[in-house]
Structures are given as C-alpha cells and as structure tokens.
PDB file of N, CA, C and O in Angstrom:
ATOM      1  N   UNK A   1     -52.393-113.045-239.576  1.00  0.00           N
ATOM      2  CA  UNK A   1     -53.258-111.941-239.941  1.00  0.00           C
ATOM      3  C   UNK A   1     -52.529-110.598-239.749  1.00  0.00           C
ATOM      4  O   UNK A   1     -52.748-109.738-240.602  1.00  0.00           O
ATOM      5  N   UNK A   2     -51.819-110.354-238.891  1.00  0.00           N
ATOM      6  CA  UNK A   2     -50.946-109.178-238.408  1.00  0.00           C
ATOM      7  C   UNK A   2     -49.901-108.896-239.295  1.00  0.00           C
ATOM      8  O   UNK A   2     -49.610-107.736-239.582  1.00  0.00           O
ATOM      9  N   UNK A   3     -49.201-110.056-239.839  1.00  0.00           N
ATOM     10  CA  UNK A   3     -48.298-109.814-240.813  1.00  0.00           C
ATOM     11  C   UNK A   3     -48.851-109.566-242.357  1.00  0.00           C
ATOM     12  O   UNK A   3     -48.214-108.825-243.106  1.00  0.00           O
ATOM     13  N   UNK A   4     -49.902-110.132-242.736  1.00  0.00           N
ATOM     14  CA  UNK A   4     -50.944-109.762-243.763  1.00  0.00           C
ATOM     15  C   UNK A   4     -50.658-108.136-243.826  1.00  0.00           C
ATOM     16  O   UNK A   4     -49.900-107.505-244.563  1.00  0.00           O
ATOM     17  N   UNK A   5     -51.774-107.579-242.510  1.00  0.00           N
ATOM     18  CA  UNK A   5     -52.105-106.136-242.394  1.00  0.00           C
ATOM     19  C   UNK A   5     -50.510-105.230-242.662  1.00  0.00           C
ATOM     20  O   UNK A   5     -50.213-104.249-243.344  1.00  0.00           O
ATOM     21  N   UNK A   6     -49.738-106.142-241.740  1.00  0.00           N
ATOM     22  CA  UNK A   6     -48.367-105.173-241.804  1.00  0.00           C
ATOM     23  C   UNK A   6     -47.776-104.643-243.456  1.00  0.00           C
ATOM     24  O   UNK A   6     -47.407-103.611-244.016  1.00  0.00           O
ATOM     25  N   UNK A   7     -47.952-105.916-243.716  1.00  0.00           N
ATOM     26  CA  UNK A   7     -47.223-106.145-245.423  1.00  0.00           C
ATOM     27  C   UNK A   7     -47.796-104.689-246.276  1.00  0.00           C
ATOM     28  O   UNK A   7     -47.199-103.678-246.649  1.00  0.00           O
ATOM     29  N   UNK A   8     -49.586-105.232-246.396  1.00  0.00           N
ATOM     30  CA  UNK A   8     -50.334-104.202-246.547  1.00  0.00           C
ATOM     31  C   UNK A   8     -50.198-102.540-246.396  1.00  0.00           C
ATOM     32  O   UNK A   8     -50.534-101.594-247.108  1.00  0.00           O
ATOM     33  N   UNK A   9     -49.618-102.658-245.273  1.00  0.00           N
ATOM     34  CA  UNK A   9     -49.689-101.371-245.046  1.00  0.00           C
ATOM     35  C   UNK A   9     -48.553-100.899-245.310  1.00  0.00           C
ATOM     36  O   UNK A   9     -48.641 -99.751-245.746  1.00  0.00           O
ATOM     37  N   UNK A  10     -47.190-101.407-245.213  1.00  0.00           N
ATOM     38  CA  UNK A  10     -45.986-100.838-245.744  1.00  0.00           C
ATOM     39  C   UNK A  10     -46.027-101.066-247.302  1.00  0.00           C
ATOM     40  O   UNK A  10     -45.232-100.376-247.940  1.00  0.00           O
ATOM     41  N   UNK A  11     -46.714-101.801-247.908  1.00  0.00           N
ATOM     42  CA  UNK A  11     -46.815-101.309-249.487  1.00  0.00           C
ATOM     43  C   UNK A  11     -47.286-100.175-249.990  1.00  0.00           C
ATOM     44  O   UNK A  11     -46.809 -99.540-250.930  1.00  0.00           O
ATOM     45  N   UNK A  12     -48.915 -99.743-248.896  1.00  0.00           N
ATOM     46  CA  UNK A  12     -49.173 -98.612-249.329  1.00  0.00           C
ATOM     47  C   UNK A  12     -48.241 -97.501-248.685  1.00  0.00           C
ATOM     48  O   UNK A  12     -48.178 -96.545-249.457  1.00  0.00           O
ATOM     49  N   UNK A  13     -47.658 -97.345-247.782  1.00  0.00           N
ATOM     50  CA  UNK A  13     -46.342 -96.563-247.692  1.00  0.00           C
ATOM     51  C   UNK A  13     -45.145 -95.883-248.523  1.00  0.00           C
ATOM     52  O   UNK A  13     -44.513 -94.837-248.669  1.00  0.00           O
ATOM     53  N   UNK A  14     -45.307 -97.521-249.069  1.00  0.00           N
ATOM     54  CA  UNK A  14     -44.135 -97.256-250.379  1.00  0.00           C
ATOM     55  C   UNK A  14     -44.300 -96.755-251.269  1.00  0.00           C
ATOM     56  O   UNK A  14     -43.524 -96.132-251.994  1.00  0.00           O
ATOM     57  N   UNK A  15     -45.772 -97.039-251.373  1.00  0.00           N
ATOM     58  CA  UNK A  15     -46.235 -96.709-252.599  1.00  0.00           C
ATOM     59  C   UNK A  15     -46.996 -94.729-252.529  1.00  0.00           C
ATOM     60  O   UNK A  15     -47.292 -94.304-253.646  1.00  0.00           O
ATOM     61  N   UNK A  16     -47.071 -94.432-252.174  1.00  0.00           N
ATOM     62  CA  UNK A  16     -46.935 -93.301-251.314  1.00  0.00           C
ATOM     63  C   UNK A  16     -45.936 -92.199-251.481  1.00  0.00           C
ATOM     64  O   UNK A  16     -45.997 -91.045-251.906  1.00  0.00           O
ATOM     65  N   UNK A  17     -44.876 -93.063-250.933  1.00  0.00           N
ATOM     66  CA  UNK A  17     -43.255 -92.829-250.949  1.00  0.00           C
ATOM     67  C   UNK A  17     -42.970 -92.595-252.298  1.00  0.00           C
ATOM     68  O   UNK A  17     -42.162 -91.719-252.607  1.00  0.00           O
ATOM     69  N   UNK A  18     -43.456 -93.176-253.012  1.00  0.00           N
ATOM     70  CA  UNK A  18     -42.782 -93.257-254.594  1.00  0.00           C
ATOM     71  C   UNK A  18     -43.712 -92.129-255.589  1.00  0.00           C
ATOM     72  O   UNK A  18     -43.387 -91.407-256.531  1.00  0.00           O
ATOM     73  N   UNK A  19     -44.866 -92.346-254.959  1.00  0.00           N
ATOM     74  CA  UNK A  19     -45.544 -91.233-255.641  1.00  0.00           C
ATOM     75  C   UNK A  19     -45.411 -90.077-255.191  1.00  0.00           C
ATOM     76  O   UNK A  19     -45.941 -89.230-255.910  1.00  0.00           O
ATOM     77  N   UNK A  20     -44.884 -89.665-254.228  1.00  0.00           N
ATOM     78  CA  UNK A  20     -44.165 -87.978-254.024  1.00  0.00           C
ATOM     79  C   UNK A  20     -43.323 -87.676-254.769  1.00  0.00           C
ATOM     80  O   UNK A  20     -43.353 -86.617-255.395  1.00  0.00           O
ATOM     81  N   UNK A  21     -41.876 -89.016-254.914  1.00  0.00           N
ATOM     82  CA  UNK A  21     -41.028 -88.434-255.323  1.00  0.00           C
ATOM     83  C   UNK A  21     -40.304 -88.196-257.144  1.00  0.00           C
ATOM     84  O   UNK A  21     -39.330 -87.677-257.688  1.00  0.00           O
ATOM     85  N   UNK A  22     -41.966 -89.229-257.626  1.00  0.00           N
ATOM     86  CA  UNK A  22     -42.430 -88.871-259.093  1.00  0.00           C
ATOM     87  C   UNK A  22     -43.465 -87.381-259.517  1.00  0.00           C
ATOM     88  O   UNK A  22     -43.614 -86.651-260.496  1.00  0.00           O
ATOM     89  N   UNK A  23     -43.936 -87.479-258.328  1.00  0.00           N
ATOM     90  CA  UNK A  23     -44.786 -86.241-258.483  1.00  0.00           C
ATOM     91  C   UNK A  23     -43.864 -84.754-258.439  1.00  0.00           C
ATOM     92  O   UNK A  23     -44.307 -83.695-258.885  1.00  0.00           O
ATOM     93  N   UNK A  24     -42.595 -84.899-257.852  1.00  0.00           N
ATOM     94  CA  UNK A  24     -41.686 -83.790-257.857  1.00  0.00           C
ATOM     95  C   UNK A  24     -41.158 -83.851-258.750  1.00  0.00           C
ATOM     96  O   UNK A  24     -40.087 -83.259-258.617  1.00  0.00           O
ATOM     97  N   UNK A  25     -41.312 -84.396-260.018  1.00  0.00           N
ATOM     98  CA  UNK A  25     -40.182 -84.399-260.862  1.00  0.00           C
ATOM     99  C   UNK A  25     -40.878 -83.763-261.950  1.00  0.00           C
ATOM    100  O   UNK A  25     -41.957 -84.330-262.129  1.00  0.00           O
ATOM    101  N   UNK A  26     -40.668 -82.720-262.821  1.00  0.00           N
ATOM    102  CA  UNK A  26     -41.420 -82.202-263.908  1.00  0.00           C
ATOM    103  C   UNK A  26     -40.356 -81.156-264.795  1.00  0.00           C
ATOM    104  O   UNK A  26     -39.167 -81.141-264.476  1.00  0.00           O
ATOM    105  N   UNK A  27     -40.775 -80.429-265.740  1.00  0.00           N
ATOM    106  CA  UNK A  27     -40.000 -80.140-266.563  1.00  0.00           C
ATOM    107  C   UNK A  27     -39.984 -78.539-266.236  1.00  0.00           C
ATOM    108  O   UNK A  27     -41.191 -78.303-266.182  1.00  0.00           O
ATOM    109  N   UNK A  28     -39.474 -77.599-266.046  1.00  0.00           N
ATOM    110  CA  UNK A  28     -39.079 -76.317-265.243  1.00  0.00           C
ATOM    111  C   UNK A  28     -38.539 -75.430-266.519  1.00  0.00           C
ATOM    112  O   UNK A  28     -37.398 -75.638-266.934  1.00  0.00           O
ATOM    113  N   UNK A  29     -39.475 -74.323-267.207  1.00  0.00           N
ATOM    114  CA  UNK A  29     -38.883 -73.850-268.256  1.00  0.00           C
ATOM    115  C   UNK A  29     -38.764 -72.508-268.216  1.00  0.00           C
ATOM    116  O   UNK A  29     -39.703 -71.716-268.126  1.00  0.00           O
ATOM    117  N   UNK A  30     -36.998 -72.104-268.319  1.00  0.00           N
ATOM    118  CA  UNK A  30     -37.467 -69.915-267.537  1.00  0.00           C
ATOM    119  C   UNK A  30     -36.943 -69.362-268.698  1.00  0.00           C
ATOM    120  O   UNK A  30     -36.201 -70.010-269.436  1.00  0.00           O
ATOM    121  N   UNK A  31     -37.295 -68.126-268.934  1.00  0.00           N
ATOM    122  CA  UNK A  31     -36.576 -67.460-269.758  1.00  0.00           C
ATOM    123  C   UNK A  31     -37.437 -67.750-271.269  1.00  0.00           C
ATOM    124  O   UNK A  31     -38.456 -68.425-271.121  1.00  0.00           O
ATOM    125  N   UNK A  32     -37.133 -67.319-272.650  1.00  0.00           N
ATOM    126  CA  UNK A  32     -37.641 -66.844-273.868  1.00  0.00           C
ATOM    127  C   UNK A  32     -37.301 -68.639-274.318  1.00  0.00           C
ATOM    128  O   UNK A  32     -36.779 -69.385-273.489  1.00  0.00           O
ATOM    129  N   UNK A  33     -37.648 -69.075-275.574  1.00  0.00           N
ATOM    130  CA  UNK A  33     -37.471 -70.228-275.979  1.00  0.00           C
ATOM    131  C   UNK A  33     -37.301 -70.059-277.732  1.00  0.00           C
ATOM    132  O   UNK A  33     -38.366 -69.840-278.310  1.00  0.00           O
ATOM    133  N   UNK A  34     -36.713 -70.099-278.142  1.00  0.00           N
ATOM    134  CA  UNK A  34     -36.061 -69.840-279.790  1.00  0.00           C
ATOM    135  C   UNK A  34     -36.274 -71.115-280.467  1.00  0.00           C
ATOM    136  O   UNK A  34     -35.551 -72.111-280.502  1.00  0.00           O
ATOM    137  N   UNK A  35     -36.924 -70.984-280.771  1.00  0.00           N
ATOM    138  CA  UNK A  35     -37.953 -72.153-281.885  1.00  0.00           C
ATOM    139  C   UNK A  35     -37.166 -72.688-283.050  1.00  0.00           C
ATOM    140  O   UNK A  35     -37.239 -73.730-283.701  1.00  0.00           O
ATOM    141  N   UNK A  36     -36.226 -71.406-283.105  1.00  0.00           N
ATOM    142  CA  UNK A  36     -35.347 -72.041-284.254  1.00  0.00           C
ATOM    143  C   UNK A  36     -33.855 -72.934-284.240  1.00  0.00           C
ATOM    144  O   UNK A  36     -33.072 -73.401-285.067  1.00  0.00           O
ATOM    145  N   UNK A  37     -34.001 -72.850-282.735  1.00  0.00           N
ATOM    146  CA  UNK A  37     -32.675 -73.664-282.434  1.00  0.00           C
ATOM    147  C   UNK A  37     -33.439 -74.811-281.988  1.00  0.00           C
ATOM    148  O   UNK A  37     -34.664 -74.793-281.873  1.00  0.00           O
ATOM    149  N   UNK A  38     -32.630 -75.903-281.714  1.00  0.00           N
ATOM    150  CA  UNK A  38     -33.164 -77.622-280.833  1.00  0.00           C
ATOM    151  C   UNK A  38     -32.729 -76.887-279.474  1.00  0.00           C
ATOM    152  O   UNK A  38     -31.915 -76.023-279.150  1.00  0.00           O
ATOM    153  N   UNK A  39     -33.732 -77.709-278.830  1.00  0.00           N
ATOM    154  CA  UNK A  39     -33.907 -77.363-277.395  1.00  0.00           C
ATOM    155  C   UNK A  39     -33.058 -78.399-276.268  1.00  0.00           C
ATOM    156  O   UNK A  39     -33.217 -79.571-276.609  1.00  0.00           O
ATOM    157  N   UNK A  40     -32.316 -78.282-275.186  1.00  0.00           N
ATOM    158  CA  UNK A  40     -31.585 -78.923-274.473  1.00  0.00           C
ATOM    159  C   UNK A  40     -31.714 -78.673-272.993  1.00  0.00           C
ATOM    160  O   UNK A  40     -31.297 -77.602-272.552  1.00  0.00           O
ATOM    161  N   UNK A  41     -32.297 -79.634-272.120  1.00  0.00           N
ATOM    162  CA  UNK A  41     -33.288 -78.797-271.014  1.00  0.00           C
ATOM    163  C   UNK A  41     -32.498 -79.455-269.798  1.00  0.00           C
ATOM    164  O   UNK A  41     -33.030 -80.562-269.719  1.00  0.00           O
ATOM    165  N   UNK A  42     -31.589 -79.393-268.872  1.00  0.00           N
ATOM    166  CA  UNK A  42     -30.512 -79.796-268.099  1.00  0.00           C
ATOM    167  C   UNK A  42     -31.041 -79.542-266.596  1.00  0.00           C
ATOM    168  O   UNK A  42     -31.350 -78.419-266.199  1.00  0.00           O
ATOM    169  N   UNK A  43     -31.118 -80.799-265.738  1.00  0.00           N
ATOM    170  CA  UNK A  43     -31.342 -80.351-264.242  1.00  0.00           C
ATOM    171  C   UNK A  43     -30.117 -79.945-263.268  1.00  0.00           C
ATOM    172  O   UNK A  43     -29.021 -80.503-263.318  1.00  0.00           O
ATOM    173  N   UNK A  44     -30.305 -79.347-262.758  1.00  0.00           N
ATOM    174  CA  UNK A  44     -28.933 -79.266-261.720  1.00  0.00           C
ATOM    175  C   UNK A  44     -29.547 -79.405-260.016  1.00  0.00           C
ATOM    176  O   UNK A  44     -30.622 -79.121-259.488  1.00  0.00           O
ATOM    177  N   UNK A  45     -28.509 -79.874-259.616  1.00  0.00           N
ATOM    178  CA  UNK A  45     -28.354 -80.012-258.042  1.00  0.00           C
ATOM    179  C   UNK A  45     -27.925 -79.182-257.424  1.00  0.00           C
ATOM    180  O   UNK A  45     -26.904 -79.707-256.978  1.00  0.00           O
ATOM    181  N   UNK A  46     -27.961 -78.236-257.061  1.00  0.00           N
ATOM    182  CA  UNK A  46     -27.607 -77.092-256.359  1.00  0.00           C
ATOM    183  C   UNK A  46     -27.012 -77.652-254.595  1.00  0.00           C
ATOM    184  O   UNK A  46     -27.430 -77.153-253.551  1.00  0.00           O
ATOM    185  N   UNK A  47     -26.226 -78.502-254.668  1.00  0.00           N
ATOM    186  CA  UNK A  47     -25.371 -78.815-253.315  1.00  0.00           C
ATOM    187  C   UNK A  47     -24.374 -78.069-253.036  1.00  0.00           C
ATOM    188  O   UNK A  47     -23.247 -78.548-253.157  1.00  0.00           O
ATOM    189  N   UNK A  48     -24.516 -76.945-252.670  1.00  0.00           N
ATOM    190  CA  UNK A  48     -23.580 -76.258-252.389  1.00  0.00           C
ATOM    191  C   UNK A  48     -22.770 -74.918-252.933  1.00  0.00           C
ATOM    192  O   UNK A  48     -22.324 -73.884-252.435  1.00  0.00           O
ATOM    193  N   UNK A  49     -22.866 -75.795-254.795  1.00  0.00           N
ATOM    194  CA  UNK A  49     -21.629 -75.197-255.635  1.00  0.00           C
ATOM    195  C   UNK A  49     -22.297 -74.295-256.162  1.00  0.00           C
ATOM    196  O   UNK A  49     -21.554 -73.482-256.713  1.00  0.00           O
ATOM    197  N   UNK A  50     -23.892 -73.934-256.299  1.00  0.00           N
ATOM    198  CA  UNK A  50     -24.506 -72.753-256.317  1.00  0.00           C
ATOM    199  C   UNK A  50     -24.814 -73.010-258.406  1.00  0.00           C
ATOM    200  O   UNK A  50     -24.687 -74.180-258.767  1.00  0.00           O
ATOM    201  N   UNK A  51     -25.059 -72.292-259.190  1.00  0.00           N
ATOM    202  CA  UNK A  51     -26.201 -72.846-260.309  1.00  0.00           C
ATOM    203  C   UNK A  51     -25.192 -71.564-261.089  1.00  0.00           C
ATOM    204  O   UNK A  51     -25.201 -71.862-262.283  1.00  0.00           O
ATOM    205  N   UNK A  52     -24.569 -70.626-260.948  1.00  0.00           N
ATOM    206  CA  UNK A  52     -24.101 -69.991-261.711  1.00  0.00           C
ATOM    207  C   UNK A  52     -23.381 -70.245-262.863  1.00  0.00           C
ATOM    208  O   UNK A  52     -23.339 -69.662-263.946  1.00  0.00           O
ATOM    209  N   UNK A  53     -22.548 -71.704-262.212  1.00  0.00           N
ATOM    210  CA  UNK A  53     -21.440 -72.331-263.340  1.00  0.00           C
ATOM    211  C   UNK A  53     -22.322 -72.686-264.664  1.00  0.00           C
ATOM    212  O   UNK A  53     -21.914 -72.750-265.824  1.00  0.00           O
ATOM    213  N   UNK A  54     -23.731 -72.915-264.141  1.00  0.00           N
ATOM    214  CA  UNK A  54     -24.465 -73.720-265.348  1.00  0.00           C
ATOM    215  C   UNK A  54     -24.987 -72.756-266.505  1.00  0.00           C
ATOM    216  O   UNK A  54     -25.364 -73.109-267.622  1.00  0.00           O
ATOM    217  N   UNK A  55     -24.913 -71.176-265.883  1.00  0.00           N
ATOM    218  CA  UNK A  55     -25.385 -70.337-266.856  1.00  0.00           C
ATOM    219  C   UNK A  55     -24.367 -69.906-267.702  1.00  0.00           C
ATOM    220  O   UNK A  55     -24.508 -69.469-268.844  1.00  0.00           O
ATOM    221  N   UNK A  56     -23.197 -70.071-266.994  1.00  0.00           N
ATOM    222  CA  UNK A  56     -21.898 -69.728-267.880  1.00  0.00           C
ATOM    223  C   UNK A  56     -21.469 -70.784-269.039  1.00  0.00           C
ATOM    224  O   UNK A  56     -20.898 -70.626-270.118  1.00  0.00           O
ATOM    225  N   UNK A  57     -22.021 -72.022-268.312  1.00  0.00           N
ATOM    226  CA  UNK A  57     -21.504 -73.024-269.280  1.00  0.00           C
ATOM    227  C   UNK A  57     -22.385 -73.226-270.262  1.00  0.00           C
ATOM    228  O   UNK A  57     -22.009 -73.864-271.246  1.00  0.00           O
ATOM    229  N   UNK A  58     -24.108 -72.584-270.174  1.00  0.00           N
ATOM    230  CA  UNK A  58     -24.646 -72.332-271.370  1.00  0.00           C
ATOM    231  C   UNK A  58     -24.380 -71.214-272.179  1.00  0.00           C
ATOM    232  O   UNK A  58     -24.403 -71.731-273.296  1.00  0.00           O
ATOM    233  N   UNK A  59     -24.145 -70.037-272.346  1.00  0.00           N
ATOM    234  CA  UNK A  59     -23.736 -68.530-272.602  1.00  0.00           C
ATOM    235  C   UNK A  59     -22.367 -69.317-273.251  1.00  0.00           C
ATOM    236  O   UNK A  59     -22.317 -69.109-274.464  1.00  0.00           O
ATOM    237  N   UNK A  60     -21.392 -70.054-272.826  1.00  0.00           N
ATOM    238  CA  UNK A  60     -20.399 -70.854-273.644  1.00  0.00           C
ATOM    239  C   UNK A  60     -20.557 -71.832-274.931  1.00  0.00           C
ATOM    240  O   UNK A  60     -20.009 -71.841-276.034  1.00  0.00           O
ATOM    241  N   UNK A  61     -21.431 -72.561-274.387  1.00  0.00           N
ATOM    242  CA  UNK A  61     -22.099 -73.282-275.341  1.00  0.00           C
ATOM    243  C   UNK A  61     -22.651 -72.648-277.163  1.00  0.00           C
ATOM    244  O   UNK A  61     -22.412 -72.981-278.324  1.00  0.00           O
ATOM    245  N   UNK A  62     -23.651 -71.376-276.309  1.00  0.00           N
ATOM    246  CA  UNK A  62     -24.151 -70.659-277.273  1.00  0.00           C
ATOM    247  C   UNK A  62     -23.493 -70.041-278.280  1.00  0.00           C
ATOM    248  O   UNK A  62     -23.866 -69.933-279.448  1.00  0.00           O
ATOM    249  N   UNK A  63     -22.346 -69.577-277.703  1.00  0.00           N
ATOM    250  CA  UNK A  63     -21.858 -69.026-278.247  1.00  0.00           C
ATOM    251  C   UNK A  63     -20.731 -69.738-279.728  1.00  0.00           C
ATOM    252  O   UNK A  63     -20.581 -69.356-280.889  1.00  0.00           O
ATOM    253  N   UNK A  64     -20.257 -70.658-279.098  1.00  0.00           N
ATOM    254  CA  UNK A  64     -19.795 -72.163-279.720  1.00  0.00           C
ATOM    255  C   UNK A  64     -20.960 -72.059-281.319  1.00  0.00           C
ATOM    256  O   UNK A  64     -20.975 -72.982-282.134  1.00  0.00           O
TER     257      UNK A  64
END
C-alpha cells in the first residue's frame, strides 16, 4: 500500500515538474513586425556570452 501511495505521489510530482517547465516556454515577440518579409523567431540562452551577438547577427542577416 505504501509503495502504491509513493508511486502515486511521485507521478504527480513529475507531472507537476513537467508542467512548469512547458508552461515556461512561449513565444516572446519585441520590436515592429514587417508583414512583408517571412518571419524567423530564434531563442537564445544567455549563459554568460550576453544576447548582443544575436542582434548583430540579425542586422547581418538583414541586410544580406
């Protein structure tokens, strides 16, 4: 019976667990949006190396 309850209860844990870290995930949109171009929507990880490279490497892109 104890291992029943245990099971039980670390599923709803997990399940828990998993629904935070779906619930953090969503689509983040800044700045004007140009209807006339296709749209390309990129996440970054900001560990450290800081988010600047990513604006340069779009402003590169664009320009391309």
């Amino acid at each position: 019976m104890i291992k029943k309850v245990a099971s039980i209860m670390l599923a709803a844990a997990l399940s828990l667990g998993t629904f935070g870290v779906l619930a953090g995930c969503g689509e983040v949109i800044s700045g004007e949006i140009d209807e006339t171009k296709s749209q390309l929507y990129v996440g970054n990880y900001d560990g450290g190396v800081g988010t600047q490279w990513l604006y340069d490497a779009a402003d590169r892109f664009e320009e391309m």
